[in-house]
N, C-alpha and C positions, 0 to 999 in steps of 0.2 A: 514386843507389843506391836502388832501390825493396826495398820487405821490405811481410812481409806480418806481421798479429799471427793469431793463432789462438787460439781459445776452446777448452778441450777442460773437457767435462764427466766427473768421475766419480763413476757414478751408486752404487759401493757407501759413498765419504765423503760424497756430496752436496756434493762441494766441484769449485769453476769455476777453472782454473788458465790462465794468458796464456803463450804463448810466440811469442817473434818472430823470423822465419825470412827468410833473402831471397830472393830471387826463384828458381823453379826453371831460369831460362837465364843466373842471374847468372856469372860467370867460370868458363861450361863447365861446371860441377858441376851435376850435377843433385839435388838438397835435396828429402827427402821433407818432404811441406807436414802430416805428420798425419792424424788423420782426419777426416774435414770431409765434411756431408750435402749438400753446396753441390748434388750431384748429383741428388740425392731430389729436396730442396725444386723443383729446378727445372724437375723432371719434374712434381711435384706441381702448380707454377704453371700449366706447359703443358697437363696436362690439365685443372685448371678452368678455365684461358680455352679448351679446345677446346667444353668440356661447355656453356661460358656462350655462345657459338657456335652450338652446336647446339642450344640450349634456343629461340635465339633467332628462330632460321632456321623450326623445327617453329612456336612460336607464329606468323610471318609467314605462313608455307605453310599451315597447314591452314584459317584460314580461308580463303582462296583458295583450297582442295582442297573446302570443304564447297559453295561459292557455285558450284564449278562442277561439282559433281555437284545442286545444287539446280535447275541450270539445265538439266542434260542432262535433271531428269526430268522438267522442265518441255517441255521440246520434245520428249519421248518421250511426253508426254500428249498435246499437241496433233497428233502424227506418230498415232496412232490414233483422238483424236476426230475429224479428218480423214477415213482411213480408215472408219471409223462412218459416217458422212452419208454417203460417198460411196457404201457400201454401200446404204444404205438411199436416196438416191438413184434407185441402179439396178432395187432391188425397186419402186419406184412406177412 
C-alpha cells in the first residue's frame, strides 16, 4: 500500500500541517492529493536547466560566430587588395 504525506502551509497562522493520503489509483477511488506546487517547482526546474542550456550553447557559438566573421573580413581584404594590384597592374 503506497500513500503519500503532504505538507500544506498556512500562510495566515504560519503554521505547516502533515497529512497522509494514499495513492490517487489506490482501490479505484480517486483521493484528492491537496494542493501541492509539485507542478510550478517543476516547471520552474525545467526552465532553468532550458536557460542553463541556452546560456551555454550562446557562450560556445558566438565565439565561433566572432572567429568566422573575423575571418570573412579577412579574405574580403585580401579579395580587394587583389583586385588593387591587379588594377593597377593593368594601368602600367
Amino acid at each position: 500500500m503506497s500513500s503519500y504525506i503532504l505538507l500544506k502551509h498556512n500562510h495566515e497562522n504560519n503554521t505547516t500541517t502533515t497529512a497522509q493520503t494514499v495513492s490517487p489509483t489506490e482501490e479505484g477511488v480517486r483521493i484528492p492529493l491537496g494542493d501541492s506546487n509539485l507542478f510550478t517547482s517543476d516547471l520552474l526546474i525545467m526552465g532553468c536547466v532550458i536557460a542553463c542550456i541556452a546560456l551555454a550553447l550562446y557562450l560556445w557559438i558566438r565565439p565561433l560566430c566572432l572567429e568566422i566573421k573575423s575571418v570573412e573580413q579577412k579574405l574580403f581584404a585580401r579579395d580587394v587588395a587583389e583586385e588593387v594590384c591587379k588594377k593597377m597592374k593593368d594601368e602600367l
